[in-house]
C-alpha positions as CSV (number, residue, x, y, z in Angstrom):
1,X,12.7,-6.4,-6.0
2,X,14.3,-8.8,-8.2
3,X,13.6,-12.7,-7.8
4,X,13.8,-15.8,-9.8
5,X,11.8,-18.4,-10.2
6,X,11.4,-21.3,-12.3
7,X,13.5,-20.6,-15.6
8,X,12.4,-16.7,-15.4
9,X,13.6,-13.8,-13.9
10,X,10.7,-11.4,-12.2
11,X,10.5,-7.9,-10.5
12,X,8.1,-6.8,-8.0
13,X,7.3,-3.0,-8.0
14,X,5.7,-1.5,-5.0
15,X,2.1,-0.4,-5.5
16,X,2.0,3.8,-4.7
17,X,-0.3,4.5,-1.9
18,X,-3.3,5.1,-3.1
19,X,-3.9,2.5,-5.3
20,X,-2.3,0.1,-3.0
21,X,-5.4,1.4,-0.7
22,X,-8.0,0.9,-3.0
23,X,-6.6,-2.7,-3.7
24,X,-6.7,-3.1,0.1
25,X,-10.7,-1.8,0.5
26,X,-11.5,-4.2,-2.0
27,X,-10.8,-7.5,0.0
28,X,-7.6,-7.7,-1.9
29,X,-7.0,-11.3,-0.2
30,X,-9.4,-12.4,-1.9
31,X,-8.5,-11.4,-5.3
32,X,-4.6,-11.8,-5.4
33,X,-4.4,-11.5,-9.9
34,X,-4.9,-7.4,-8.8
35,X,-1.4,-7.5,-8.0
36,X,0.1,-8.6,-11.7
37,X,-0.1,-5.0,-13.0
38,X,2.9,-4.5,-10.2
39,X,4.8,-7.9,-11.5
40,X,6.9,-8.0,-14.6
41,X,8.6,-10.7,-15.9
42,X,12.1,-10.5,-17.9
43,X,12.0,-11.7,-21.5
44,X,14.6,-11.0,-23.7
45,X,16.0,-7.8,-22.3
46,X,12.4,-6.1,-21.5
47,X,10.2,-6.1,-18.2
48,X,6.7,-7.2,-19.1
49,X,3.7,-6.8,-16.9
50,X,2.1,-9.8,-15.8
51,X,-1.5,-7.8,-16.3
52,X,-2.1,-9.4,-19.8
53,X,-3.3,-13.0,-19.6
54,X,-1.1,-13.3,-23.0
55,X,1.8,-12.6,-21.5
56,X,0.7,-14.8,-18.2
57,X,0.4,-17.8,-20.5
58,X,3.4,-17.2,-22.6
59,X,5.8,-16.1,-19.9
60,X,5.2,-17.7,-16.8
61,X,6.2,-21.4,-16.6
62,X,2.7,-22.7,-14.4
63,X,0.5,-21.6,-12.5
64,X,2.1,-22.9,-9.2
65,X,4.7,-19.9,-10.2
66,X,2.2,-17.5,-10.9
67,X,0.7,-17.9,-7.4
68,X,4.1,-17.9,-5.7
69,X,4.4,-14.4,-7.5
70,X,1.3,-12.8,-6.6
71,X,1.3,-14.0,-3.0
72,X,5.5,-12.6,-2.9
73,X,3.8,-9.5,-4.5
74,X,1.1,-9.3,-1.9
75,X,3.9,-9.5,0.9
76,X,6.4,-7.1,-0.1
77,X,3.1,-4.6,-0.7
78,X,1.1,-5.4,2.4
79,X,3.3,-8.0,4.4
80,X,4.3,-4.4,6.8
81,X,0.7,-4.8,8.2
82,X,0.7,-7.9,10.0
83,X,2.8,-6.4,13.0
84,X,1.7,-3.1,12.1
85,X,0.4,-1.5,15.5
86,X,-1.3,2.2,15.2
87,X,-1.1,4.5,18.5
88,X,-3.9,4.7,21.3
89,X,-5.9,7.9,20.4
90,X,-6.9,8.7,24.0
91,X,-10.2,8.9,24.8
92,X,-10.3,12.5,26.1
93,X,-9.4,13.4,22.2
94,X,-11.6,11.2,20.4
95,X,-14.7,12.5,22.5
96,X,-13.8,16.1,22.0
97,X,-13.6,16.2,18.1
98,X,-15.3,14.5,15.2
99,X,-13.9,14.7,11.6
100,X,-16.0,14.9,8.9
101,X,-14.9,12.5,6.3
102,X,-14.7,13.2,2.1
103,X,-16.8,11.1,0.1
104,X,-14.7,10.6,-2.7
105,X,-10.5,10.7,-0.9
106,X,-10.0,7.9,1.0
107,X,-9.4,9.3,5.0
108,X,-5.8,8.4,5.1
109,X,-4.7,10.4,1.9
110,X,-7.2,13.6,3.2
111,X,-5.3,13.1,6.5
112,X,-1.6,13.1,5.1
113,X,-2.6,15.9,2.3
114,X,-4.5,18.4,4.7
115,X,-1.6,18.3,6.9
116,X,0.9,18.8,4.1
117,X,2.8,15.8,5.0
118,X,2.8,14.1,1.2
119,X,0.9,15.4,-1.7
120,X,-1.8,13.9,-3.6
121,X,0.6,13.3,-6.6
122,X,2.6,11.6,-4.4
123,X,0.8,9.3,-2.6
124,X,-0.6,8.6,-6.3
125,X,2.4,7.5,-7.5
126,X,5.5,7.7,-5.8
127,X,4.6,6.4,-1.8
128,X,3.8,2.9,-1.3
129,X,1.7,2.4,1.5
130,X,3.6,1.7,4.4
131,X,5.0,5.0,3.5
132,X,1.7,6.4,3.9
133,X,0.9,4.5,6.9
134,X,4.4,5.6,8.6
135,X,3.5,9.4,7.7
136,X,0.2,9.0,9.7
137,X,1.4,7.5,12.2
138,X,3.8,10.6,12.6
139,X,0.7,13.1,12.3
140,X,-1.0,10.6,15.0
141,X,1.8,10.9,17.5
142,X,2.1,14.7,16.6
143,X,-1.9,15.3,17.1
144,X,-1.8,13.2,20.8
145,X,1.3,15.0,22.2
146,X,-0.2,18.8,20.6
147,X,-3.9,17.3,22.5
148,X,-2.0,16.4,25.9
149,X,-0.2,19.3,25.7
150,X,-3.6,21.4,25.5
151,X,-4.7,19.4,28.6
152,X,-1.3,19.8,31.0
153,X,-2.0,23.7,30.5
């Protein structure tokens, strides 16, 4: 995404998956300058990442513009999860079966890779995260209806 501000021209990339995750885990509210490595300003032709304080300092005209980008950035990367609303997992299927968890792939990528709806590669660098999210919600929906199914037979 493309926007102007001030006398400068900037572009927002969306942050893949799985590092848009890992942002996320680690209280990204809290710690918006994360984001820069996903802002770029225009100079001269070029797109420049805003995750060299150099470039911070020599590109962007204030800081008041600086913390309109990275709160735009933080909105077009995680804006999707304020009316974001996961499915009811009944009961009857929760109580029957207990995943066990990897210690080192966050649970949403095992999910989406053990059931071969995205790849690791992918989630690593081509899916943002509400792609991600929107594949497990598909796999959610798919798992209820196959565990109803079970149950109506």
């Amino acid at each position: 995404m493309i926007i102007s501000l001030g006398k400068r021209k900037y572009r927002l990339d969306k942050i893949p998956a799985i590092p848009a995750k890992e942002l996320l885990d680690k209280s990204l509210t809290n710690e918006l300058s994360a984001l820069r490595s996903y802002v770029f300003v225009q100079d001269k032709g070029d797109w420049l990442p805003l995750s060299d304080d150099t470039t911070v300092v020599e590109l962007v005209d204030d800081w008041e513009v600086l913390t309109q980008l990275e709160l735009k950035s933080y909105e077009y990367n995680y804006g999707f999860l304020s009316t974001w609303k996961t499915a009811t997992v009944p009961p009857s299927m929760s109580a029957k079966f207990k995943a066990v968890e990897s210690k080192y792939v966050d649970p949403v990528v095992t999910a989406l890779v053990s059931n071969n709806l995205a790849s690791y590669k992918e989630l690593r660098d081509d899916y943002s995260l509400e792609e991600a999210f929107k594949l497990l919600d598909i796999l959610t929906v798919t798992k209820i209806n196959e565990h109803k199914a079970q149950e109506a037979t």
